[in-house]
C-alpha positions as CSV (number, residue, x, y, z in Angstrom):
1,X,0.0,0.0,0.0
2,X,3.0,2.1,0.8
3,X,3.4,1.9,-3.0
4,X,0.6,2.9,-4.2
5,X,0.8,6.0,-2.0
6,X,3.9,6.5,-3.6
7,X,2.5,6.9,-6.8
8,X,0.4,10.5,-5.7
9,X,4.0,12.9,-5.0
10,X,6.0,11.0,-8.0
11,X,2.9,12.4,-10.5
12,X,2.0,15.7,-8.8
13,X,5.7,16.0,-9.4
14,X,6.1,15.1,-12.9
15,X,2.8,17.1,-13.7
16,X,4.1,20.2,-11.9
17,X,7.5,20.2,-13.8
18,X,5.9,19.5,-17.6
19,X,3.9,22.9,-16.6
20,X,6.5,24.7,-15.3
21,X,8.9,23.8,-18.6
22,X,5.8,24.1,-20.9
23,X,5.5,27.8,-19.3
24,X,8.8,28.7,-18.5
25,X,11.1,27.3,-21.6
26,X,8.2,25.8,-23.9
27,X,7.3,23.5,-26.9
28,X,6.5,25.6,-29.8
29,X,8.2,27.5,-32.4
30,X,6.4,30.2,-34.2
31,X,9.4,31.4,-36.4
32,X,8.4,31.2,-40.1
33,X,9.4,28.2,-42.2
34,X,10.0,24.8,-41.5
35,X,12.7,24.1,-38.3
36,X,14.3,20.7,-37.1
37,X,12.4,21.4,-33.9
38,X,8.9,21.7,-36.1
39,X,9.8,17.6,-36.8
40,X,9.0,17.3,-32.8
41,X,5.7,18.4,-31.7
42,X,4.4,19.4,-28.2
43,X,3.4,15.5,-28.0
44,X,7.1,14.3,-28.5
45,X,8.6,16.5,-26.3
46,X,6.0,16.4,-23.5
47,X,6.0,12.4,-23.7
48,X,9.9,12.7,-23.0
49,X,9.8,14.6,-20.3
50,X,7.0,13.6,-18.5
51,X,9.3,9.7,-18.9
52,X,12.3,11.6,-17.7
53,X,10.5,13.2,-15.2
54,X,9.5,9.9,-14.0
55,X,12.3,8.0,-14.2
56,X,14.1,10.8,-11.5
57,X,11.2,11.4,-9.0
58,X,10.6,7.9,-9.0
59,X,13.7,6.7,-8.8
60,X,14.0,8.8,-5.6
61,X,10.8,8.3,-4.0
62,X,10.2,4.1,-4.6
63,X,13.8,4.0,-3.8
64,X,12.9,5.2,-0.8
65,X,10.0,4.1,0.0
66,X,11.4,0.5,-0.8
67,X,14.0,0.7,1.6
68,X,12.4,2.0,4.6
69,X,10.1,-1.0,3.9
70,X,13.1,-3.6,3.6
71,X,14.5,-1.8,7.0
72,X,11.0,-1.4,9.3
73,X,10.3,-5.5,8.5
74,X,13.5,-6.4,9.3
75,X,13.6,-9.7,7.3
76,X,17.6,-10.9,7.0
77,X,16.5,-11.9,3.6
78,X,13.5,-10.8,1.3
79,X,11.4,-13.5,-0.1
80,X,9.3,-13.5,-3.2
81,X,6.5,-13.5,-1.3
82,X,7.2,-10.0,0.9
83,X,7.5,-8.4,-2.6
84,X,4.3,-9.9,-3.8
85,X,2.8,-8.4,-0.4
86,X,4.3,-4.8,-1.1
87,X,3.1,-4.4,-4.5
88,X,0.0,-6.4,-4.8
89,X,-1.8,-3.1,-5.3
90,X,0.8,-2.1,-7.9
91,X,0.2,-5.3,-9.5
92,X,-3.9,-4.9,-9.5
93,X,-3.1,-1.3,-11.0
94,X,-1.1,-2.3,-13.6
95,X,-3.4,-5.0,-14.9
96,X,-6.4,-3.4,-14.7
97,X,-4.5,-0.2,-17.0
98,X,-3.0,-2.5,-19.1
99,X,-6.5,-3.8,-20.2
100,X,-7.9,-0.4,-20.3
101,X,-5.2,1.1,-22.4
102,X,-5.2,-2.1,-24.2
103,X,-9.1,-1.8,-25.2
104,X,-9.8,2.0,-25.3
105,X,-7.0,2.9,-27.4
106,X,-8.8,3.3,-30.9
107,X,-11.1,5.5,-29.0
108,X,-8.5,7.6,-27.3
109,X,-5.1,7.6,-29.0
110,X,-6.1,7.3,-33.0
111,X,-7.8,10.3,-32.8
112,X,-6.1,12.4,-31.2
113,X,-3.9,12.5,-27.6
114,X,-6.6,12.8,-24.5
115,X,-5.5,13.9,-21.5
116,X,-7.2,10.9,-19.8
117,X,-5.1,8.4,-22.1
118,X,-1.7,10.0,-21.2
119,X,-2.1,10.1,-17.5
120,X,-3.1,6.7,-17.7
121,X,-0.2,5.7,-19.5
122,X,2.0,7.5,-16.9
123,X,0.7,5.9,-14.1
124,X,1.2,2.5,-15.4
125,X,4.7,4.1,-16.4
126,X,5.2,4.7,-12.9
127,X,3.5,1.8,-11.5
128,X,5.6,-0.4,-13.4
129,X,8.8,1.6,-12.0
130,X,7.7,1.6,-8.8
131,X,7.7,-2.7,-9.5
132,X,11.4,-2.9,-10.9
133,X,12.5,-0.7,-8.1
134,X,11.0,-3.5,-5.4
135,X,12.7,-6.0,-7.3
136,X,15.9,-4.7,-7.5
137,X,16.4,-3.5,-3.9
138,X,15.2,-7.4,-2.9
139,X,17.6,-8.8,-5.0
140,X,20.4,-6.3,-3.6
141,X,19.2,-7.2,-0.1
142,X,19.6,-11.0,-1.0
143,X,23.3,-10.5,-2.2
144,X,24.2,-8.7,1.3
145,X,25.3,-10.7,3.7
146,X,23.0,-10.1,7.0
147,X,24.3,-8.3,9.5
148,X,25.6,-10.3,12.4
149,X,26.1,-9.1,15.8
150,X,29.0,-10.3,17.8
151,X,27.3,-10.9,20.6
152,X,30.3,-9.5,22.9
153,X,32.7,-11.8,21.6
154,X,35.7,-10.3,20.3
């Protein structure tokens, strides 16, 4: 669930920087004639940086999030099934996007980009993120060796 609470800052975040580089630097280019940045519409470039802008917060805030989790349960070493537990929500999200994208997308992307469609397809962006991040902190926890206390033994 922790996850899935994750989800809310890493898009508020990635929402408030595509508006503040849309206002601040922005997409379009009114100069007459044709440019080499006319080839790359407001689309392209928003659909990059809203990625990149993914890619960063989330890298910060599931990495985070993932371990505080590995560090509050304390497990020596993480099974398949703790990750499972973590992001069984993640999971349901994903698969229920999946087949939504999946099914609506003659209706939504052929004609024409719809808000709806593209912040769907950045949270299962995220979502998915937020699923490889899990795994790779378990599998970095599994190649640790635990940490062993001496017991007052020198």
């Amino acid at each position: 669930m922790a996850y899935a609470a994750g989800l809310f800052p890493v898009l508020v975040g990635t929402i408030l920087i595509s508006g503040f580089v849309e206002r601040r630097v922005g997409f379009w280019n009114d100069t007459p004639g044709i440019q080499l940045a006319d080839l790359t519409t407001l689309r392209y470039n928003g659909d990059v940086l809203a990625a990149t802008s993914v890619f960063v917060l989330g890298g910060l805030v599931f990495g985070v999030l993932s371990l505080a989790l590995s560090r509050s349960e304390r497990a020596a070493v993480p099974t398949v099934l703790d990750h499972l537990r973590r992001c069984a929500v993640l999971y349901a999200l994903l698969c229920g996007l999946v087949i939504l994208l999946t099914v609506s997308y003659e209706n939504q992307a052929a004609h024409g980009v719809s808000l709806g469609f593209g912040l769907a397809v950045i949270v299962c962006l995220a979502a998915a993120y937020a699923v490889l991040i899990d795994v790779l902190v378990c599998a970095w926890s599994r190649r640790r060796p635990p940490a062993t206390s001496s017991g007052g033994a020198a």
